[in-house]
C-alpha positions in Angstrom: -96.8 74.7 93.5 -100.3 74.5 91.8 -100.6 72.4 88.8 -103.1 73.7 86.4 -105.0 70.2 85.1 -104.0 69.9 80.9 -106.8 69.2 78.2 -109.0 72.4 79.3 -107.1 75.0 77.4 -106.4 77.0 80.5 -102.9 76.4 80.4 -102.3 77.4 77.2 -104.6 80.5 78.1 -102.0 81.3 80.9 -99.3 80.9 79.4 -100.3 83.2 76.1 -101.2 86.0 79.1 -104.7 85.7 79.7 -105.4 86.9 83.5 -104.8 84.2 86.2 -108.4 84.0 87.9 -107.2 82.1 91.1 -103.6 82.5 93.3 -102.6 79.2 92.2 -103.4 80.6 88.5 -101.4 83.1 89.1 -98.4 81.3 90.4 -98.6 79.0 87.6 -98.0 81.8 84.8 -95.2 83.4 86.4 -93.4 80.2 87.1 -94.3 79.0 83.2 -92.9 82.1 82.3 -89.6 82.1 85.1 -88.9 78.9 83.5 -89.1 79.3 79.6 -88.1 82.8 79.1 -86.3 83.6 82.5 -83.3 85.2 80.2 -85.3 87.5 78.3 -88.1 87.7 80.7 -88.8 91.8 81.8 -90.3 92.2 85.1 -92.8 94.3 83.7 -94.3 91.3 82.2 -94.3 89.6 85.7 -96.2 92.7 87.0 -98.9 92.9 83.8 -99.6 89.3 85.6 -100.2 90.5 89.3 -101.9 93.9 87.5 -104.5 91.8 85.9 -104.8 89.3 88.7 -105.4 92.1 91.0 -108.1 94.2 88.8 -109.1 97.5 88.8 -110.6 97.2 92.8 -108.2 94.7 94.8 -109.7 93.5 98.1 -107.9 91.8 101.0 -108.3 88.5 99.6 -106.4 89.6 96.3 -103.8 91.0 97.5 -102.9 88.3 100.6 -103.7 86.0 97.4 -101.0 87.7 95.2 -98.7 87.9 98.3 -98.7 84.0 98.3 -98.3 83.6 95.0 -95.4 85.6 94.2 -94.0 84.1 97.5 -94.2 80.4 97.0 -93.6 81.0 93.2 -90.3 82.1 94.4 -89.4 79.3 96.6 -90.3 76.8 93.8 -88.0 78.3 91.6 -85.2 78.8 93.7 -86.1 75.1 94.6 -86.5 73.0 91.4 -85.0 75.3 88.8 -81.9 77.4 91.1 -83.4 80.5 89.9 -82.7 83.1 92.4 -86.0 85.2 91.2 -85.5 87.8 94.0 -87.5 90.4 91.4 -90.5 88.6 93.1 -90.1 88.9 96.3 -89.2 92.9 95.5 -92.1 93.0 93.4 -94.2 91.9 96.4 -92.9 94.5 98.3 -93.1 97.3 95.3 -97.0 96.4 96.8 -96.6 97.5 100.2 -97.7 101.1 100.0 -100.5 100.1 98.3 -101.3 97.5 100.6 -100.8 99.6 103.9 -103.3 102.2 102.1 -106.1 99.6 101.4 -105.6 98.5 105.0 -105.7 102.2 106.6 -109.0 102.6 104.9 -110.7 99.4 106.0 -109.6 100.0 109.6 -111.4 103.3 109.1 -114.4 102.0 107.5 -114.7 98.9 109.6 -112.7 99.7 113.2 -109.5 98.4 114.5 -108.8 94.7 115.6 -110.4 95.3 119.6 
């Protein structure tokens, strides 16, 4: 679990929705989110998150960056806060088409593993 260092404003920035810059950014804001609001808390926020983490051209490193994050988020709250936030790890997969597609295209572009 990354802990975002207090005093710089970027948790506070997080946690009012600005876009996570980094994985660990990422997994920050949905845990601080999970955790305070898990009740009320619509997925569609969760995935306004991983939207703007992404941007408008994911690469490789974004989305195996987002992959983690939604991941290890997961196992942090089931962990220290017995949330069972198994929206995460479906929302991670709600990704896979869109994955496999990036990944057809770079094998094109670039070739096959050898």
């Amino acid at each position: 679990m990354p802990y975002i260092k207090s005093g710089d404003g970027r948790r506070e920035a997080l946690q009012q929705g600005e876009p996570a810059l980094l994985a660990g950014e990422l997994n920050y804001q949905i845990f601080f989110h999970f955790k305070h609001y898990y009740v009320n808390l619509p997925m569609e926020e969760i995935k306004k998150f991983v939207d703007n983490f992404l941007g408008e051209k994911p690469n490789y490193q974004r989305y195996n960056d987002m992959t983690g994050a939604l991941i290890r988020c997961y196992i942090e709250l089931k962990r220290r806060l017995n949330i069972d936030a198994e929206e995460l790890i479906n929302l991670c997969a709600d990704y896979d088409d869109e994955i496999a597609k990036y990944e057809d295209l770079k094998c094109k572009e670039n070739g096959d593993v050898e």
